[in-house]
N, C-alpha and C positions, 0 to 999 in steps of 0.2 A: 504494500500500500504506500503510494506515493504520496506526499502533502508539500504545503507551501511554507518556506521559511523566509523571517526577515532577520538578516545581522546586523545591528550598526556598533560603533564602537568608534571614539575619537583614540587613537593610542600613540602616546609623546614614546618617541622612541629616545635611545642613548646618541650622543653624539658619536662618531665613529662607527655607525655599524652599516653595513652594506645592504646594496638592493639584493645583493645575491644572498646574501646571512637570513633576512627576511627570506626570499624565498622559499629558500631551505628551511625554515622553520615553518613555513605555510607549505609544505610536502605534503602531509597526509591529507589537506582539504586541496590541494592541489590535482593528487592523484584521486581522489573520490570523485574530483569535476571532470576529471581526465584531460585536465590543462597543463600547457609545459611553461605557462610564467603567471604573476600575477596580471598581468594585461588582458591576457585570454580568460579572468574572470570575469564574464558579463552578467548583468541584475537583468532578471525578468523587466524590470523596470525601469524602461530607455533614461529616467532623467536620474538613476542613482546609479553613481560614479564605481561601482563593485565595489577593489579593494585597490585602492593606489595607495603609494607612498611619497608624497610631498618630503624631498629630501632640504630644502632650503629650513622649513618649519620643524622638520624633526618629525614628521604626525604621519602617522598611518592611519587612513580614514577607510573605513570598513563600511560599509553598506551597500547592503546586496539582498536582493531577493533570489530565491532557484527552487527548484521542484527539489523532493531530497528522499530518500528512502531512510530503513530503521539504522543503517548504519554511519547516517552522517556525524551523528552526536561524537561518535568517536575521533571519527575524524576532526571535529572540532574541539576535542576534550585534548588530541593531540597536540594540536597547530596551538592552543594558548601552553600549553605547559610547554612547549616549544621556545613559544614568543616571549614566555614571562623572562628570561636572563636578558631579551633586550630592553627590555619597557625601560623608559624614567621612571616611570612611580605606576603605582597601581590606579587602576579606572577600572569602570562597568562596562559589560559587553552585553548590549541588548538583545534577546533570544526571542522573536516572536514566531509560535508555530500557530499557520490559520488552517482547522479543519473544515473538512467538506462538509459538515452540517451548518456552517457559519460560523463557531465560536472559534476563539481564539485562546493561545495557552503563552502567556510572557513566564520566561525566563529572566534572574540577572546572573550571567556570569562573572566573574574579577577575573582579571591577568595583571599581575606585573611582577616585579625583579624578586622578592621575598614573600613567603607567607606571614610575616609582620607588617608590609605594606598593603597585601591583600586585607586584612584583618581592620586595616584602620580607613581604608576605602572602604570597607563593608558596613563599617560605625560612620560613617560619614553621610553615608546613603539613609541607612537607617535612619542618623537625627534627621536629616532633607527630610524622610518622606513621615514619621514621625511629626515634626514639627510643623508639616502642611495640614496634614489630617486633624489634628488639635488644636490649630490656631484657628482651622472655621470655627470653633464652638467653644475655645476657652480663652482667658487673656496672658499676656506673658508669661507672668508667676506662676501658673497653673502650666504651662508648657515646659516653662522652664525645669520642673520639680516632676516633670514627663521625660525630659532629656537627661535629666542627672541619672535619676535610672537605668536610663538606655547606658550612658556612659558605665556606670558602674556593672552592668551584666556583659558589657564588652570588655572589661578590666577581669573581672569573675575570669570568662570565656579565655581570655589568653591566659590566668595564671592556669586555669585547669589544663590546656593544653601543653604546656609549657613543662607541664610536672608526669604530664603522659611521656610511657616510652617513647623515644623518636620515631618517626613515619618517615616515610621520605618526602624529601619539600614538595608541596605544587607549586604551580604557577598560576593555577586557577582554582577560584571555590563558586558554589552557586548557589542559588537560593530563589526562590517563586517570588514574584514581587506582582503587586497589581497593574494592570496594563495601560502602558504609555504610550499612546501614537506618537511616533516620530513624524514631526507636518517638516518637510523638505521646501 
């Protein structure tokens, strides 16, 4: 069963790294499109740009629509743990799968250089969407003593990880988040 996906993601890359090093880190979403660069990745969607690399800017700009089958995710689970050793810092990788009944399923991914800068891109997000959702209905104070919370269960969340045996690092973590149209 085939379905519709959208990726976007603004991602700062490091300075010194190549269009071929990206490449090569976009191999397994590469070979799943069965494209030989990132040029050859075209969006369903004539006015979204796929995936280029603005090398002046440092930014890898990702947005793409394409048909995808069950094993794209991996291919994508790939290509960030790939891509996190180049990032500048950690950002959100927007994940929107649209099924054929009409509804739609958002994903957020992270990618970037550590699983401690993923972690604090993840509290980041959270306060943003946190402090949107409680500011229509409460006033500062009352958000603000919303957010401390938040902070302190992301404080909690990395000493408990931190005291767990080691895993091996990702480059990406994810998490369901409610849905965001990207208006282009």
């Amino acid at each position: 069963m085939r379905q519709e996906v959208h990726v976007h993601a603004d991602i700062p890359i490091l300075e010194g790294v190549s269009r071929k090093q990206l490449e090569q880190a976009f191999a397994p979403w590469l070979e799943y499109l069965d494209a030989d660069s990132l040029a050859d990745v075209k969006s369903l969607e004539a006015e979204e740009p796929g995936i280029r690399f603005e090398d002046k800017e440092l930014l890898l700009l990702v947005c793409w629509t394409g048909e995808i089958g069950r094993s794209f995710h991996a291919a994508l689970q790939s290509t960030l743990d790939n891509l996190g050793p180049y990032c500048y810092e950690a950002v959100e990788v927007d994940v929107t799968l649209y099924h054929e009944n009409g509804e739609q399923e958002s994903r957020l991914l992270f990618v970037g250089p550590t699983a401690q800068a993923i972690h604090e891109a993840q509290r980041r997000c959270m306060l943003e969407d946190v402090t949107a959702i409680l500011g229509r209905q409460f006033d500062k104070d009352k958000v603000a003593e919303a957010t401390a919370l938040v902070n302190d269960l992301f404080d909690r969340d990395w000493k408990d990880k931190a005291a767990q045996p080691k895993k091996p690092e990702r480059a990406f973590e994810s998490y369901t988040r409610p849905s965001r149209k990207n208006l282009h």
